[in-house]
Kinemage of the C-alpha trace (Angstrom):
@kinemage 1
@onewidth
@group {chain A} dominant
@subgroup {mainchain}
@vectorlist {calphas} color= white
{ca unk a 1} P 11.584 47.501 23.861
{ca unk a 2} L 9.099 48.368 26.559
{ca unk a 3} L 10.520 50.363 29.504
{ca unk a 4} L 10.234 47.288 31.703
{ca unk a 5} L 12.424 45.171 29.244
{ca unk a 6} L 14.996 47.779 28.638
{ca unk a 7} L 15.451 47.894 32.668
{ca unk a 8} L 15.640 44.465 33.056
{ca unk a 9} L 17.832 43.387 30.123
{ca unk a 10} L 20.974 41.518 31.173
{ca unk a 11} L 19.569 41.109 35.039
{ca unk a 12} L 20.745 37.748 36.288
{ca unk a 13} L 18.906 37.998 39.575
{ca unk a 14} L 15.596 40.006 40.105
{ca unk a 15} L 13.354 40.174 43.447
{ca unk a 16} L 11.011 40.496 42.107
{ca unk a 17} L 10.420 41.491 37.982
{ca unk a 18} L 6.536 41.825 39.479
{ca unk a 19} L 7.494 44.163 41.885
{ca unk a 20} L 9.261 46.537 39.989
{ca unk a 21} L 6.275 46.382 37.479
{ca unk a 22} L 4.400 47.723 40.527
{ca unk a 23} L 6.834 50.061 41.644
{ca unk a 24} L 6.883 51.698 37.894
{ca unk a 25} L 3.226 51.333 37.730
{ca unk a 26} L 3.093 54.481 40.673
{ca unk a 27} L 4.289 57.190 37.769
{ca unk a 28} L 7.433 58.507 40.146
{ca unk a 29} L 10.635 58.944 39.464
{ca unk a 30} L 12.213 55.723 41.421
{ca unk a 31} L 15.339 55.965 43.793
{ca unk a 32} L 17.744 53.473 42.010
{ca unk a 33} L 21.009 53.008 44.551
{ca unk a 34} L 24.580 51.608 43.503
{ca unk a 35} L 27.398 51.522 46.196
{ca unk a 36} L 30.917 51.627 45.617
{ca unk a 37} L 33.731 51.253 47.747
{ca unk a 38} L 36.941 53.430 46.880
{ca unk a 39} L 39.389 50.482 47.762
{ca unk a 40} L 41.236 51.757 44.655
{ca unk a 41} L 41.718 55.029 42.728
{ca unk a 42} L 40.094 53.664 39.255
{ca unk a 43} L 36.425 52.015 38.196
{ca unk a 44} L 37.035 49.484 36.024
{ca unk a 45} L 34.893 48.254 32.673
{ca unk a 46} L 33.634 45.736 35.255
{ca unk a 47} L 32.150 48.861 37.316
{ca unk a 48} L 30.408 49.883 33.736
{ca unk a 49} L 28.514 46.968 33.995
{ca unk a 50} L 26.043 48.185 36.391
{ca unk a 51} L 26.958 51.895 35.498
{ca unk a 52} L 25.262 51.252 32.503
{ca unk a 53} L 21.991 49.334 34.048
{ca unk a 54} L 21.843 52.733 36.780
{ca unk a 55} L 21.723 54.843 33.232
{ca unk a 56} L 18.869 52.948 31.892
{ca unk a 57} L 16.758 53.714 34.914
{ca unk a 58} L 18.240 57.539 34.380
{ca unk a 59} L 16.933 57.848 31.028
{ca unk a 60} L 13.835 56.288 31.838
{ca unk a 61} L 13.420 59.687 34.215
{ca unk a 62} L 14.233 57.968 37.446
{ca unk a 63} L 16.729 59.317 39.981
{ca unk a 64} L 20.663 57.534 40.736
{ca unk a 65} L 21.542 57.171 44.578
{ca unk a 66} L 25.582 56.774 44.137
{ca unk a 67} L 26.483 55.741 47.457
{ca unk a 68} L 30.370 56.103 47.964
{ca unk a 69} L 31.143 53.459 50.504
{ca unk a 70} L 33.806 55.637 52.718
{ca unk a 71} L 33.097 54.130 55.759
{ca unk a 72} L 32.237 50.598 54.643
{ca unk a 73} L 36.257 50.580 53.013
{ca unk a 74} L 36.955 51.024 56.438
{ca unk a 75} L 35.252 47.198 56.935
{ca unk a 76} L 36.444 45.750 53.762
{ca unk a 77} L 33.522 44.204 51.389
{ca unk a 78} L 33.756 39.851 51.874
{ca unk a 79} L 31.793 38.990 48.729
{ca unk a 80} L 34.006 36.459 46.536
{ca unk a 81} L 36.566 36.798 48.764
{ca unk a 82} L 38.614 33.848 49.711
{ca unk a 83} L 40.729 35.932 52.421
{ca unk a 84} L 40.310 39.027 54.382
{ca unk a 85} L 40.754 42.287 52.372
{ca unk a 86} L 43.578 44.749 53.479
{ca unk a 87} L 42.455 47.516 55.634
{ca unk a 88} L 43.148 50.924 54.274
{ca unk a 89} L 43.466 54.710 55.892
{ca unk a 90} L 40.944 56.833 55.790
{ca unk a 91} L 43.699 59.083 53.730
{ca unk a 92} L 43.624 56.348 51.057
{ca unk a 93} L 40.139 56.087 51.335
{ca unk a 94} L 39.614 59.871 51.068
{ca unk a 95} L 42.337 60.340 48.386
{ca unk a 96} L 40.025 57.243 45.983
{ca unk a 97} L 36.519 58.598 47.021
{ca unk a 98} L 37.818 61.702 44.955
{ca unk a 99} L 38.515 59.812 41.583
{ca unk a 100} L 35.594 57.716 41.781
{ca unk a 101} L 32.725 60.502 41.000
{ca unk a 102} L 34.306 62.074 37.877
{ca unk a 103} L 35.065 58.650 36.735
{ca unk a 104} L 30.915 57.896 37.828
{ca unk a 105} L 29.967 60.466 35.188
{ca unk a 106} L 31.733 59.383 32.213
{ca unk a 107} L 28.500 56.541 32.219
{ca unk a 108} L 25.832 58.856 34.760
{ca unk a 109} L 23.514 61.687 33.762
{ca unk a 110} L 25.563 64.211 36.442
{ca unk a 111} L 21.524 65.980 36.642
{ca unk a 112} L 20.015 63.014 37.811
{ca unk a 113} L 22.525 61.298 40.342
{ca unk a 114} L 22.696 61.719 44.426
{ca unk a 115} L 25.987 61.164 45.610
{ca unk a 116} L 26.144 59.691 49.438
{ca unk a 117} L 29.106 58.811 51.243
{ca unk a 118} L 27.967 56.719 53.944
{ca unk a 119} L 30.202 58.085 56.621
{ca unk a 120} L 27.188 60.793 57.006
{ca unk a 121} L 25.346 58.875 59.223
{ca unk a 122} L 27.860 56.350 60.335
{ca unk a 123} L 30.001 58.344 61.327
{ca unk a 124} L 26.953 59.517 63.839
{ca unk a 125} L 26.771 55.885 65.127
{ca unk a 126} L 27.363 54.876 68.651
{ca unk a 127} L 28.129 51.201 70.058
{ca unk a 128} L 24.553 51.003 71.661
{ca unk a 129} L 23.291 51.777 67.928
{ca unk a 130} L 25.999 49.036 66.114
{ca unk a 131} L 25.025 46.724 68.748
{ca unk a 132} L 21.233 46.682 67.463
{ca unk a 133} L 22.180 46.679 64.297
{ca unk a 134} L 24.226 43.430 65.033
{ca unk a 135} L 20.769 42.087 66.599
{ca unk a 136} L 19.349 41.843 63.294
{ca unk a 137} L 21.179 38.996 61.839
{ca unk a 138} L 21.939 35.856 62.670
{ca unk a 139} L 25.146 33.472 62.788
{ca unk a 140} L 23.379 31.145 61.145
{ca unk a 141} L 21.858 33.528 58.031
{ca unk a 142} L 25.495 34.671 57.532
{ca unk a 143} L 26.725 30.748 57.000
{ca unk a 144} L 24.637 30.686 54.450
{ca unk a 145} L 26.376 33.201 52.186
{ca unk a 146} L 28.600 30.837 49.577
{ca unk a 147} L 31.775 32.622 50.431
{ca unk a 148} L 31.694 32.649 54.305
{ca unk a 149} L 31.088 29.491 53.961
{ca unk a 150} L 33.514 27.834 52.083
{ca unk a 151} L 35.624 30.473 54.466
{ca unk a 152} L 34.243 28.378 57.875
{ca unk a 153} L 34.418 24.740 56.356
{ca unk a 154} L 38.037 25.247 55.899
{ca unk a 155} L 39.405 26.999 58.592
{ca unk a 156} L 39.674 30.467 56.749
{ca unk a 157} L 39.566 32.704 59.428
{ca unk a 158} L 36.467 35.405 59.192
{ca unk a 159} L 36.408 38.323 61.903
{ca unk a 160} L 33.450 39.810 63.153
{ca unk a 161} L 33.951 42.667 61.153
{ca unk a 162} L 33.512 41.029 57.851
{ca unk a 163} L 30.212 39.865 59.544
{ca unk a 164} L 28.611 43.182 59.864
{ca unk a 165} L 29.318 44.316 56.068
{ca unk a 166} L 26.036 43.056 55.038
{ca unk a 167} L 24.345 44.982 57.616
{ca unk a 168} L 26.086 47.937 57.202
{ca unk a 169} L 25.688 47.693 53.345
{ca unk a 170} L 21.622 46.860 53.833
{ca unk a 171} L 21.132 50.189 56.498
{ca unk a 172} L 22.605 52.161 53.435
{ca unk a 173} L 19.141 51.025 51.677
{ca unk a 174} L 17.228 52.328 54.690
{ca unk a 175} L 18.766 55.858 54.996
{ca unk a 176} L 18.593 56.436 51.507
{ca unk a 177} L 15.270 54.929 50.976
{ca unk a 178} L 15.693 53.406 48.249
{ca unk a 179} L 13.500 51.804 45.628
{ca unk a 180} L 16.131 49.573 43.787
{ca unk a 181} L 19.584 48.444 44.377
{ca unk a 182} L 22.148 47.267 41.831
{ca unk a 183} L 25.088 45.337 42.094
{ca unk a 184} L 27.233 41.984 40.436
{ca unk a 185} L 26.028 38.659 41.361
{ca unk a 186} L 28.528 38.884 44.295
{ca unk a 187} L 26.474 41.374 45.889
{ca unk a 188} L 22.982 39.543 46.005
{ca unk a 189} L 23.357 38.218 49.425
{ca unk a 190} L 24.337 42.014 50.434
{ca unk a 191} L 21.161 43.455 48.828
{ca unk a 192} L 18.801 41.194 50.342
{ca unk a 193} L 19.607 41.897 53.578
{ca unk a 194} L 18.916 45.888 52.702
{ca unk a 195} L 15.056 43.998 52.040
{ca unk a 196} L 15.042 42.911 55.294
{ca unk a 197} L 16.217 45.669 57.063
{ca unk a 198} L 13.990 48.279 55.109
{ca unk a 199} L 11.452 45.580 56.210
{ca unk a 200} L 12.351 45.875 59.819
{ca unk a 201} L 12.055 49.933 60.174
{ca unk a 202} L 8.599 49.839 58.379
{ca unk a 203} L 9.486 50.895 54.657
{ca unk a 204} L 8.868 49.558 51.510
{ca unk a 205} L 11.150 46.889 50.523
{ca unk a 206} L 13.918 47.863 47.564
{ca unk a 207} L 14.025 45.904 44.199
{ca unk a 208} L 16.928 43.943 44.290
{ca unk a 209} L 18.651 43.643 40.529
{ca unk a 210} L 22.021 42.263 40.057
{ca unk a 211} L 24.372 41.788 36.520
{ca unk a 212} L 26.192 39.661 35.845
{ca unk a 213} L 30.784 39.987 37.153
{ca unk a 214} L 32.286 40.743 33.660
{ca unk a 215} L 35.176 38.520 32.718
{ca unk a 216} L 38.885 40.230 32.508
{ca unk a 217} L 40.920 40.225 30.233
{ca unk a 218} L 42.290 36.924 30.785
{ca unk a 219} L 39.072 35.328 29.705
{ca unk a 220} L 39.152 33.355 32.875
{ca unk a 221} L 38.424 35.252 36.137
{ca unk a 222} L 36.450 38.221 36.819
{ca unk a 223} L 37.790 41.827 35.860
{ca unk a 224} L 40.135 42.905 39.060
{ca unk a 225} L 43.222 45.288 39.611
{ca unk a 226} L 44.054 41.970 42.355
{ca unk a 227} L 43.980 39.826 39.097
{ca unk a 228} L 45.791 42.598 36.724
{ca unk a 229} L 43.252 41.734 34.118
{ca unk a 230} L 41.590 44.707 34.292
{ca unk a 231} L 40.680 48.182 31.783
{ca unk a 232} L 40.158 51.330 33.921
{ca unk a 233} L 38.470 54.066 33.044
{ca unk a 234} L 41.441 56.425 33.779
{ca unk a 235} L 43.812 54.009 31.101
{ca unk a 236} L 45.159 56.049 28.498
{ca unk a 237} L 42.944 55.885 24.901
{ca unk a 238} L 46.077 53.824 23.856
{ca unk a 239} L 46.289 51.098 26.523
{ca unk a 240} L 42.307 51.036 26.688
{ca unk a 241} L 42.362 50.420 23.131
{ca unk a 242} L 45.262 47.707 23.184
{ca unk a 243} L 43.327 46.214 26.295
{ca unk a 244} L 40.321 45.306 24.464
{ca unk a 245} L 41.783 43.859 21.295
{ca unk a 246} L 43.734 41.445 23.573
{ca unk a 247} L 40.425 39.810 24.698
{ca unk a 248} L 39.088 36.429 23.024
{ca unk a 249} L 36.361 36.466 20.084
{ca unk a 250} L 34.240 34.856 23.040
{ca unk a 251} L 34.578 36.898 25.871
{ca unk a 252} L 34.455 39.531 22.910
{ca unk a 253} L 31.045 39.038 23.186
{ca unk a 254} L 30.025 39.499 26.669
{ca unk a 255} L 31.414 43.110 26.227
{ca unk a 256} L 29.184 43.661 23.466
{ca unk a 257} L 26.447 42.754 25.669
{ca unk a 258} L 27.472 44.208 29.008
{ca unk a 259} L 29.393 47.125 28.187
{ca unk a 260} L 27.483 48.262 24.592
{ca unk a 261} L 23.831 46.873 25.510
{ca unk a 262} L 23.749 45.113 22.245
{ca unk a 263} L 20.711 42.308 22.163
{ca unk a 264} L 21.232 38.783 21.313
{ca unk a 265} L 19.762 39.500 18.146
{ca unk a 266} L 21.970 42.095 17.304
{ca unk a 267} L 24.965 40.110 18.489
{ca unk a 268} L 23.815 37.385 16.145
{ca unk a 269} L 24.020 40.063 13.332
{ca unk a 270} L 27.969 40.984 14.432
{ca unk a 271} L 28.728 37.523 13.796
{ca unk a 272} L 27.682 37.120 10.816
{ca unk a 273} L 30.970 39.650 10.296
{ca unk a 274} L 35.015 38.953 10.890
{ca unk a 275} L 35.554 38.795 14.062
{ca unk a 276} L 38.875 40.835 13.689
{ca unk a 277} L 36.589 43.894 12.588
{ca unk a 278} L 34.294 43.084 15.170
{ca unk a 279} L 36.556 43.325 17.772
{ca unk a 280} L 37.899 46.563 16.364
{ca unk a 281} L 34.797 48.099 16.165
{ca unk a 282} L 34.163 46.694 20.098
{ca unk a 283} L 37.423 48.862 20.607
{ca unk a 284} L 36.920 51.610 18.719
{ca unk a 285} L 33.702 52.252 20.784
{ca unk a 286} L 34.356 51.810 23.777
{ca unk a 287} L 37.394 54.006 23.594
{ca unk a 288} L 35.232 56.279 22.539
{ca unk a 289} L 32.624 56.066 24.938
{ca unk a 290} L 35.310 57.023 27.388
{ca unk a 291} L 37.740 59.263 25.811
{ca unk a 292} L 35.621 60.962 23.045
{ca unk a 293} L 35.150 59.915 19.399
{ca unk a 294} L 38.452 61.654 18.105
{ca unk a 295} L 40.250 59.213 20.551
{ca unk a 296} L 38.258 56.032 19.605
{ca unk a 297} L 38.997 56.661 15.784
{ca unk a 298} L 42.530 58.011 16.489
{ca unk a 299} L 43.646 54.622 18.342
{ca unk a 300} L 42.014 52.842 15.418
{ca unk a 301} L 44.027 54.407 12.738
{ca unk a 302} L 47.118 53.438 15.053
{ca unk a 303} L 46.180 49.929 15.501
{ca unk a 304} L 45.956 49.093 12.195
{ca unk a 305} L 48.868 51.010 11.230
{ca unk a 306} L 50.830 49.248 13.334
{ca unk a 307} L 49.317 45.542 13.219
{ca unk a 308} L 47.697 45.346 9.676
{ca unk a 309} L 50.358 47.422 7.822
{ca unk a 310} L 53.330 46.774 10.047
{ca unk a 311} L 54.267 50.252 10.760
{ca unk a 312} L 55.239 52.094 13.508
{ca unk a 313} L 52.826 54.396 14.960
{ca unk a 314} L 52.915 57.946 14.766
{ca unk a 315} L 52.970 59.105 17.674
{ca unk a 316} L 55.189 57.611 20.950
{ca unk a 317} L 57.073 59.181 23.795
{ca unk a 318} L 60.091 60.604 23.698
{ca unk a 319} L 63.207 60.322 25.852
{ca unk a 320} L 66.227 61.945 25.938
{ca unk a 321} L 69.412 59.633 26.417
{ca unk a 322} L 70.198 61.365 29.464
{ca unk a 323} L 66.652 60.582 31.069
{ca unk a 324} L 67.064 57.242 31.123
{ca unk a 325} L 70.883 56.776 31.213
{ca unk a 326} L 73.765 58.917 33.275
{ca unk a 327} L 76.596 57.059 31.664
{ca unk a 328} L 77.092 56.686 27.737
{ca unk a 329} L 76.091 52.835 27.670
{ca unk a 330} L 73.372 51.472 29.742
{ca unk a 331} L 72.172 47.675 29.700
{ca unk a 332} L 68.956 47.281 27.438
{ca unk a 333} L 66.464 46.110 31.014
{ca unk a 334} L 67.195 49.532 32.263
{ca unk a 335} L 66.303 51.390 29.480
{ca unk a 336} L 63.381 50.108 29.670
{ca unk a 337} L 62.517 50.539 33.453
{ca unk a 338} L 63.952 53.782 33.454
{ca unk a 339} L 61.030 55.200 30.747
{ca unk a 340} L 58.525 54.579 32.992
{ca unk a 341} L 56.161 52.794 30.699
{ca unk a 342} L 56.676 49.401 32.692
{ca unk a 343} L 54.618 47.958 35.666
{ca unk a 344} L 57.901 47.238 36.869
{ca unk a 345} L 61.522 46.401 35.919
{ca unk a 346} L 60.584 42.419 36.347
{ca unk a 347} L 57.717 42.570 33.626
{ca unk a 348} L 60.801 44.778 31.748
{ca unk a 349} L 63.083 41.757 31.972
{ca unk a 350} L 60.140 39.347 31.850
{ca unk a 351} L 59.206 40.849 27.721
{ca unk a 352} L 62.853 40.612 27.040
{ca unk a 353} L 63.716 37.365 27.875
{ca unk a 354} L 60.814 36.548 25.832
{ca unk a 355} L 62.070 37.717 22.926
{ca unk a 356} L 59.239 40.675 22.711
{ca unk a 357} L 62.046 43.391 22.837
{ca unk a 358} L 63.095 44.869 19.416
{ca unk a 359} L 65.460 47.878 18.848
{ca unk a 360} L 65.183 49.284 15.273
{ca unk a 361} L 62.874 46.514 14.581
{ca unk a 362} L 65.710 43.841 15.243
{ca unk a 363} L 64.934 41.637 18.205
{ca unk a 364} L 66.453 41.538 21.587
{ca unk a 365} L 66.238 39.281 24.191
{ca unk a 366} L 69.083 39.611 26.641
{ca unk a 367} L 68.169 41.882 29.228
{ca unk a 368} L 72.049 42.812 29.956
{ca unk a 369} L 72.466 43.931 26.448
{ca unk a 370} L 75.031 46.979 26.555
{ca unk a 371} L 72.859 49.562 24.614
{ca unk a 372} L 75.198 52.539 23.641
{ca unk a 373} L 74.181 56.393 23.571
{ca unk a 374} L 72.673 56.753 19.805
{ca unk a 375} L 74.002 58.941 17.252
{ca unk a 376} L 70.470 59.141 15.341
{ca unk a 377} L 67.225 58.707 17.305
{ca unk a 378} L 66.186 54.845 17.724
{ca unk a 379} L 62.915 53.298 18.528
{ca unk a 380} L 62.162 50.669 21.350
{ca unk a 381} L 59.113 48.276 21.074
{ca unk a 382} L 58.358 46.498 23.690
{ca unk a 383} L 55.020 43.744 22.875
{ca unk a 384} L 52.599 44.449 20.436
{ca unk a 385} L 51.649 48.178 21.782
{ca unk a 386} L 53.812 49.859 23.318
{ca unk a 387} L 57.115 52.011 21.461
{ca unk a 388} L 59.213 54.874 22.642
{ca unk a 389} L 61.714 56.839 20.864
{ca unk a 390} L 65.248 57.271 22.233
{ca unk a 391} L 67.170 60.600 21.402
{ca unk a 392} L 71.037 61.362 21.386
């Protein structure tokens, strides 16, 4: 593909393709930005999405502007938002904004990114200066944004803060000059008002390029922690692994495009396949792509031991009897909250009850079960993925 198609393969909105044609046509190195707020410790594979679109332009030779959002947190980002999002500290904030760089160059050329927290300038801000930004939108321009208002037409309260976001998110553009910013479809309001601002202080006006939200793991809503449908970079090979073979053949599909780049033709060339080894090879990679190739093939080998030859896997923690239990019998829900290996002890009780609780390979599915201190070593599964070993 031509440099021009590479960059804008799997754009969804692009102001303006012509643009950037001209913009590339200058023979510099182009300052591509991408802002992330740190509301969380992980990125997500939904993060990858335009990780992957801010590589292109990297191995193209132009330059990455990672702008960590530490003081726009503090505001809390509207887009797709149907309430106001929680405020954080700026200890939270601070303790995320740490993760979220390492994570950055698992997909990022670490020679060719910038990284920008936006508290630089600010944090140098006085009212007098937030006050003129505030002059450069209007109430009516805000309205028009799909999510504030559906907010307004049904009494959804939206504070002034929430108002400024854009702004604040656009004067990034201007400090950092930038050429091009990325983001998901939910951003595209966001980016065009960087336009207008680098418009307003006399500088060229950014590219705007945005991909498309990638579907979680439900196969329903877009990939969010809020949601719990999400794969983070910072999942074990093992979960990340499990994660993706738990996804629909459809939505199977969007990853290959999204997350491995593939064309439509070369998607139409996976299906020609089964989709079960299409899915593992999805898996396989992307594990990979993240934890190293020994992982990827590793977690492969597992999987199919486990699922295709109905074996236990090889490897699975280990707990002593007294870790989890201080009196010689200990009800079966407990067990399993005590090893640490559940989001909670509700989702413990919830796979129980559901019958998705074996011991020894004989199922379980009374949560009170009296479960006494084991003369030989047993093993717990819990699901399709997850086992642990209990010792005397």
């Amino acid at each position: 593909m031509k440099p021009i198609d590479i960059l804008c393969q799997n754009a969804a909105d692009l102001h303006s393709r012509e643009e950037l044609e001209k913009r590339l046509a200058e023979g510099r190195p182009l300052r591509v930005k991408l802002g992330v707020d740190p509301t969380r410790p992980d990125l997500t594979f939904g993060h990858m999405v335009v990780f992957n679109k801010l590589r292109q332009f990297q191995d193209l030779g132009h330059e990455a502007v990672l702008i960590i959002g530490d003081f726009t947190t503090l505001i809390g980002d509207p887009s797709g938002r149907s309430s106001t999002r929680p405020v954080l500290t700026k200890e939270e904030i601070e303790q995320n904004a740490q993760t979220y760089v390492e994570q950055a160059y698992q997909v990022l050329d670490r020679t060719k990114t910038s990284v920008r927290f936006n508290s630089e300038w600010f944090g140098q801000m006085g009212f007098e200066d937030c006050l003129g930004l505030a002059r450069k939108m209007t109430v009516a321009r805000m309205l028009e944004r799909d999510d504030f208002h559906k907010r307004y037409h049904s009494n959804t309260p939206i504070s002034i803060i929430e108002f400024l976001y854009p702004l604040v998110q656009g004067y990034d553009s201007v400090m950092v000059d930038a050429d091009v910013e990325l983001g998901g479809t939910d951003q595209l309001f966001n980016n065009l008002v960087g336009r207008q601002l680098q418009r307003d202080a006399g500088k060229p006006e950014q590219i705007v390029m945005t991909l498309p939200l990638l579907v979680g793991t439900d196969g329903v809503k877009k990939m969010s922690k809020s949601q719990d449908n999400y794969i983070a970079f910072n999942d074990t090979a093992k979960d990340m692994f499990g994660k993706i073979m738990s996804i629909s053949d459809e939505v199977m599909w969007d990853y290959y495009r999204l997350l491995l780049l593939k064309t439509p033709a070369e998607i139409e060339e996976l299906k020609a396949g089964h989709p079960m080894q299409n899915k593992k090879n999805l898996a396989r990679t992307l594990t990979a792509k993240i934890h190293g190739e020994e992982a990827g093939t590793r977690e492969l080998q597992q999987f199919e031991q486990v699922f295709s030859q109905h074996q236990r896997p090889d490897e699975m923690p280990e707990f002593a009897w007294s870790q989890l239990a201080e009196q010689d019998t200990q009800t079966l829900v407990n067990l399993l909250a005590g090893s640490g290996l559940f989001g909670s002890k509700k989702e413990a009780r919830r796979l129980i009850e559901q019958g998705s609780v074996k011991i020894d390979d004989v199922k379980q599915d009374q949560p009170m079960l009296e479960v006494s201190r084991p003369a030989e070593p047993i093993v717990i599964q819990a699901g399709k993925r997850k086992f642990f070993r209990v010792l005397a």
